[in-house]
C-alpha angles and dihedrals in degrees: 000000000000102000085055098063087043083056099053104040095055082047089055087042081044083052100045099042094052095041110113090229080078106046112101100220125187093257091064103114117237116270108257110214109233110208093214086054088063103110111227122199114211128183130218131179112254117212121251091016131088086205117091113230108229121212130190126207131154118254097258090046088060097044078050092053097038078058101055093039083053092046094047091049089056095043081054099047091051137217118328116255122206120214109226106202114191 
């Protein structure tokens, strides 16, 4: 048995390998680098703790959680009211 699941995984790795998706050819344009693709690792405190949690985003990631913390602080805050004096 499990000589037959040996078998057929290095025939799945033989097809893959050999499967011309993969092959990198010399028509293939060059990769463009993206800077919001760049990943960033920032640190924070964590309470109760004297170690620093480390998380890592890509650039355009963070700018997309900056965004919702900004939205939900606003959501929390409320609407603005404006003060009418006659």
């Amino acid at each position: 048995m499990r000589s037959k699941i040996v078998a057929a995984t290095a025939a799945c790795l033989f097809g893959l390998a050999s499967s011309p998706a993969f092959a990198v050819g010399a028509d293939a344009p060059p990769a463009k680098d993206d800077p919001r693709d760049k990943v960033v690792c920032k640190t924070k405190p964590q309470t109760g703790s004297r170690l620093r949690a480390k998380t890592c985003h890509t650039v355009g990631q963070w700018e997309a959680i900056a965004e919702e913390m900004r939205r939900t602080a606003q959501e929390m805050n409320g609407p603005a009211i404006e003060i009418r004096r006659n």
